[in-house]
C-alpha positions, 0 to 999 in steps of 0.5 A: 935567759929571761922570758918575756912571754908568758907560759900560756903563750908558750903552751898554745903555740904548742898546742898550734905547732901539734895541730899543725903537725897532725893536719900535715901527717893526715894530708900525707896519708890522704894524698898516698891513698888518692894515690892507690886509688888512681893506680888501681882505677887505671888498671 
């Protein structure tokens, strides 16, 4: 296969995609803790 990018587009859509992936792991994580925090507040 021939590229037809270069390597530094191939390098930011990785950085982009890691970017990406690590917003998404800190959204899961806020939305379990907003979670517990009402849990526990109902009680």
């Amino acid at each position: 296969m021939e590229q037809y990018i270069g390597d530094g587009a191939n390098l930011f859509i990785t950085i982009v995609a890691c970017l990406a992936g690590f917003g998404a792991a800190l959204n899961i994580l806020d939305v379990r803790k907003t979670k517990e925090e009402n849990k526990s507040e109902e009680k």
